[in-house]
PATI-991682 format. One record per residue (C-alpha): residue number from 1; x negated, z negated, y. Coordinates in nm, 2 decimals. Layout:
% PATI-991682
<kepa: NUM&east: X&up: Z&north: Y>
...
END
This chain:
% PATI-991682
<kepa: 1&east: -4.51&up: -4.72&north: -5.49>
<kepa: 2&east: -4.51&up: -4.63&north: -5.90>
<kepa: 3&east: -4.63&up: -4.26&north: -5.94>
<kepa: 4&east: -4.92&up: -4.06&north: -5.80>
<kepa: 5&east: -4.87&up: -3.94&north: -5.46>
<kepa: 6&east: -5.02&up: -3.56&north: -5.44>
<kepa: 7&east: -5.25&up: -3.49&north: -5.10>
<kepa: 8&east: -5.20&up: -3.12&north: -5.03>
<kepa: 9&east: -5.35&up: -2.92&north: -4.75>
<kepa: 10&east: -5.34&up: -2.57&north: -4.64>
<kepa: 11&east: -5.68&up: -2.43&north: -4.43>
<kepa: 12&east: -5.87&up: -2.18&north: -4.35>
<kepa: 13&east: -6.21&up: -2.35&north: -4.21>
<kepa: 14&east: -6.16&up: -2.64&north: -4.38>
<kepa: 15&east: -6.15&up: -2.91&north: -4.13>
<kepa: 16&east: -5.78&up: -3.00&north: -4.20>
<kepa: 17&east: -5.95&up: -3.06&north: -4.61>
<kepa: 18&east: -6.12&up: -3.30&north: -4.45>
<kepa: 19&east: -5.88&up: -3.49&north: -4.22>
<kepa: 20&east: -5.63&up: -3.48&north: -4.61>
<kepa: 21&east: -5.94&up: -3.63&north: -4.74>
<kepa: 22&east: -5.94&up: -3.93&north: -4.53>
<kepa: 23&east: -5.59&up: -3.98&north: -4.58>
<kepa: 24&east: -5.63&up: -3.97&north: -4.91>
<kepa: 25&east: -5.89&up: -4.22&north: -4.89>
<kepa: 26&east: -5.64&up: -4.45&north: -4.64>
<kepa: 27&east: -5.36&up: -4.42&north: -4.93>
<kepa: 28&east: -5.62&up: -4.49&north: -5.19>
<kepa: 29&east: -5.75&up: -4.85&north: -5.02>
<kepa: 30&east: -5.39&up: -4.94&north: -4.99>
<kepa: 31&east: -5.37&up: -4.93&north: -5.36>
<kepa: 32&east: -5.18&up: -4.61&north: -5.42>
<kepa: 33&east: -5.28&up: -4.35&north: -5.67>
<kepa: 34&east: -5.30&up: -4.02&north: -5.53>
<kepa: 35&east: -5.42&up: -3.66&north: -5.58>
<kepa: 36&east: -5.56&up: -3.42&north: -5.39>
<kepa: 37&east: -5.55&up: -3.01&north: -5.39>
<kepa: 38&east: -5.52&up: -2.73&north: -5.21>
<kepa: 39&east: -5.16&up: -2.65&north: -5.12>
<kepa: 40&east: -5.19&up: -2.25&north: -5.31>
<kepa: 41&east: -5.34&up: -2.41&north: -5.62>
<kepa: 42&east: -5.02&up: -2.66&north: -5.66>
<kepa: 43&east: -4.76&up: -2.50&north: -5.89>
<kepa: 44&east: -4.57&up: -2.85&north: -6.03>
<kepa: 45&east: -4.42&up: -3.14&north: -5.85>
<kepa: 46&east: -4.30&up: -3.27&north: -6.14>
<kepa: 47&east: -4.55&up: -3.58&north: -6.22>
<kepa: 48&east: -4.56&up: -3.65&north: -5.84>
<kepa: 49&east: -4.33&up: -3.98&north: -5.67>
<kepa: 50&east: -4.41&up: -3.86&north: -5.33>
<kepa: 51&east: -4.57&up: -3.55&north: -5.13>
<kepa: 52&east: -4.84&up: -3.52&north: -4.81>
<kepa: 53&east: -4.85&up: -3.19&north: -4.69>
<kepa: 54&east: -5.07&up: -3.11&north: -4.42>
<kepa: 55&east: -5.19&up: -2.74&north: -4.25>
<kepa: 56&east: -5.35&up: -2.58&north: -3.95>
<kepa: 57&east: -5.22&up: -2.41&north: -3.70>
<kepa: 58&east: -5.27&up: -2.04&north: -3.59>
<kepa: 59&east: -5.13&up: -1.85&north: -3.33>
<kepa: 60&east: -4.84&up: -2.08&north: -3.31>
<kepa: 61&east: -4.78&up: -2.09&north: -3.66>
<kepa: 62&east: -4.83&up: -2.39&north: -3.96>
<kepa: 63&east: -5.06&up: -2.22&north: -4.22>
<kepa: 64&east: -4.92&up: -1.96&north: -4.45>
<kepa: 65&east: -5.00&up: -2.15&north: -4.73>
<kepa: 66&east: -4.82&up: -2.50&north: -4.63>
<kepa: 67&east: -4.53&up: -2.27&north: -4.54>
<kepa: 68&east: -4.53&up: -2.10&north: -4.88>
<kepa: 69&east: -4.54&up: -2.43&north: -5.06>
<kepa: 70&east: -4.28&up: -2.54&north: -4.87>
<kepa: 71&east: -4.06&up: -2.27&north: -5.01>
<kepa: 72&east: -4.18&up: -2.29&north: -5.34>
<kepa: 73&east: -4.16&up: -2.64&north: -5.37>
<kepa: 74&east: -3.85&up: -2.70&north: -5.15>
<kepa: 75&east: -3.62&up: -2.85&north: -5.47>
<kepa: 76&east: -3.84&up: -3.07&north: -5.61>
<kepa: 77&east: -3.95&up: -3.19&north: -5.24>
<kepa: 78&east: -3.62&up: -3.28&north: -5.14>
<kepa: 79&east: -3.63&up: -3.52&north: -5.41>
<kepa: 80&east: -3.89&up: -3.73&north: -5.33>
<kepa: 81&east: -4.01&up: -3.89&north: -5.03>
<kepa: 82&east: -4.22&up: -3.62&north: -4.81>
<kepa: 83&east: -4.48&up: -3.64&north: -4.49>
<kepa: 84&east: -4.59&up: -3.36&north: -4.31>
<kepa: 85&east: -4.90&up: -3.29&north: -4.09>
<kepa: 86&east: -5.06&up: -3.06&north: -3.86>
<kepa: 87&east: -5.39&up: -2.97&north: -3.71>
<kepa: 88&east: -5.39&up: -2.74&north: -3.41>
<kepa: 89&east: -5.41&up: -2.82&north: -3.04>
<kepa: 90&east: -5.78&up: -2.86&north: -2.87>
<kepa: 91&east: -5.70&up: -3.17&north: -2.68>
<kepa: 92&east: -5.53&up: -3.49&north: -2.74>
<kepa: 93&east: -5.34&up: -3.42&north: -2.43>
<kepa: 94&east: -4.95&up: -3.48&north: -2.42>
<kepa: 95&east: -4.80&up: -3.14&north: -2.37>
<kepa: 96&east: -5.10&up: -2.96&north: -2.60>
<kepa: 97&east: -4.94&up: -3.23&north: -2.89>
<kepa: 98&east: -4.60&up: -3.13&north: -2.83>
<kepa: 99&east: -4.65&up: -2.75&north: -2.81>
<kepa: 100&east: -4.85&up: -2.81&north: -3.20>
<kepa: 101&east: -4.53&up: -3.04&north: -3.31>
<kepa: 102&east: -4.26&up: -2.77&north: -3.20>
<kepa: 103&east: -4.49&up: -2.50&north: -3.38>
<kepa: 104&east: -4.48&up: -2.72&north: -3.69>
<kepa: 105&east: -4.10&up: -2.84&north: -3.65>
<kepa: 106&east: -4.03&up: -2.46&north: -3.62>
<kepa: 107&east: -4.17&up: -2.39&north: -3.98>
<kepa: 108&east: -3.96&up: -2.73&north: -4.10>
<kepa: 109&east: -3.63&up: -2.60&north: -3.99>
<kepa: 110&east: -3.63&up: -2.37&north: -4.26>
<kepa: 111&east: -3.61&up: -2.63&north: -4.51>
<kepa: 112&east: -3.32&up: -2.86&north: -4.35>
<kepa: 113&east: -3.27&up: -3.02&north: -4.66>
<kepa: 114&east: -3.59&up: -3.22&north: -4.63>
<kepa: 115&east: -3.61&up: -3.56&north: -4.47>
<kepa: 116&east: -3.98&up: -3.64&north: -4.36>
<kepa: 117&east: -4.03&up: -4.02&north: -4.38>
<kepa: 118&east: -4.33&up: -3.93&north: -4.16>
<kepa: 119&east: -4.52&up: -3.63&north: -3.90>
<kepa: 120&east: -4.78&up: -3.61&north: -3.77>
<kepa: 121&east: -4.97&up: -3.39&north: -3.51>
<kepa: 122&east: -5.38&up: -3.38&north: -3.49>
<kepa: 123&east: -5.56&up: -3.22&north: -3.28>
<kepa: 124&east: -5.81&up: -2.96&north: -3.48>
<kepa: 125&east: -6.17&up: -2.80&north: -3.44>
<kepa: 126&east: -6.31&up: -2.49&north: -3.29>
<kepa: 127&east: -6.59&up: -2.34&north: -3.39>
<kepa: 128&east: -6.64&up: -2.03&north: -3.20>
<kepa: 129&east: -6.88&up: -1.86&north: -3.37>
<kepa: 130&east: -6.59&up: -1.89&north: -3.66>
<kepa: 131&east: -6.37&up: -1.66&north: -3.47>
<kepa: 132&east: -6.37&up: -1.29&north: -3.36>
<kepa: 133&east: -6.30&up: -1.17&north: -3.00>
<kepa: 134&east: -6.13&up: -1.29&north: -2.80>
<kepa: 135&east: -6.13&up: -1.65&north: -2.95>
<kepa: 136&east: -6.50&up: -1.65&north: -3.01>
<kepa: 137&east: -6.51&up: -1.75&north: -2.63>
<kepa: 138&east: -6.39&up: -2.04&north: -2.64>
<kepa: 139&east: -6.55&up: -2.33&north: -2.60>
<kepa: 140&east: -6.63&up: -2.55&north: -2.88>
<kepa: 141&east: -6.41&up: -2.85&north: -2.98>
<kepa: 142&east: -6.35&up: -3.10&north: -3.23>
<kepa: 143&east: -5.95&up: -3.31&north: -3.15>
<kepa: 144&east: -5.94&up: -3.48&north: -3.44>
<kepa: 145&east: -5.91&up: -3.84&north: -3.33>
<kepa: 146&east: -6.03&up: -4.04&north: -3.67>
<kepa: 147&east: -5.85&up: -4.33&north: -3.53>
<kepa: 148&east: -5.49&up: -4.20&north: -3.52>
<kepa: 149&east: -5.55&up: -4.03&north: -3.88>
<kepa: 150&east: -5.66&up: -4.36&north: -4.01>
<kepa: 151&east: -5.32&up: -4.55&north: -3.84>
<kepa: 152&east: -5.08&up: -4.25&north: -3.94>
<kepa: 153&east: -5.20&up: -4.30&north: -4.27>
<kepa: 154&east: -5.21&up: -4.65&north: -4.32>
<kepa: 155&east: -4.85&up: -4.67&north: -4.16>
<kepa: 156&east: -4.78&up: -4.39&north: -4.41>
<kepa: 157&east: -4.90&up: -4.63&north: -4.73>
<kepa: 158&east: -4.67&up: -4.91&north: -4.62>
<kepa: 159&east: -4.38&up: -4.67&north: -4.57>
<kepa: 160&east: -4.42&up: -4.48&north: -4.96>
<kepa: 161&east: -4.52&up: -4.88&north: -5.09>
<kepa: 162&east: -4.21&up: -5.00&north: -4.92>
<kepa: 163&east: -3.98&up: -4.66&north: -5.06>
<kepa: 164&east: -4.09&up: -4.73&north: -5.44>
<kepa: 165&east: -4.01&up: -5.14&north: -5.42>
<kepa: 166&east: -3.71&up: -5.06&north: -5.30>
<kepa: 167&east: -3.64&up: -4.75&north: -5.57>
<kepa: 168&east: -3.77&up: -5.04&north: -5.82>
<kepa: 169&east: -3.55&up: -5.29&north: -5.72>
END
């Protein structure tokens, strides 16, 4: 793919920073340029070929900042090719995946005009001693299954390389 592709990511602890961080890193070794920044700070899509957004969940929402760049951004996005992820449930199990990806598909009907080439669902970190009562007892977790980021990611860079031969062509 020609262009820069722009890595942004909504948190509030900062573990879904890092899982955009190894994406980034994925798209980088695939030999696409890309940029990284927090979802809030982005106020232009205009220099960008493609879009990654990715954003925790909280009480059954995606992030309030993913959702407000969503809005925000929702022209220019429905432009370019666009992939989404989410960090949320505590295990890897089946129905704790599809319970984040309905949470996350509910924030993406409100922008029926985008057409994700890609979504993902991870499962996230918690940290109780983060969190106030009630949710500082819970036990502590960390989802995140490096292995799936890494293949979402790199199936990802073959998709947006794939998309901008064929927009070259």
């Amino acid at each position: 793919m020609q262009g820069t592709i722009l890595v942004a990511y909504a948190t509030k602890k900062g573990s879904t920073r890092v899982v955009a961080g190894s994406i980034l890193a994925t798209l980088r070794e695939w030999g696409l340029e890309v940029e990284f920044e927090p979802a809030e700070k982005v106020r232009d899509l205009g220099r960008y070929t493609a879009v990654v957004l990715g954003g925790a969940l909280y009480m059954g929402r995606w992030h309030r900042d993913a959702r407000s760049f969503l809005k925000r951004h929702r022209k220019a996005l429905a432009g370019i090719p666009v992939a989404f992820f989410a960090m949320g449930p505590r295990t890897t199990e089946e129905q704790d995946i599809a319970a984040s990806r309905e949470q996350l598909e509910r924030a993406l009907e409100k922008v029926p005009e985008l057409k994700p080439v890609s979504i993902a669902i991870f499962g996230g970190v918690v940290d109780p001693s983060d969190h106030h009562f009630p949710f500082n007892r819970m036990p502590k977790s960390d989802a995140r299954d490096w292995d799936a980021i890494r293949d979402w990611a790199i199936e990802l860079a073959v998709s947006l390389r794939a998309s901008g031969e064929s927009a070259g062509s």
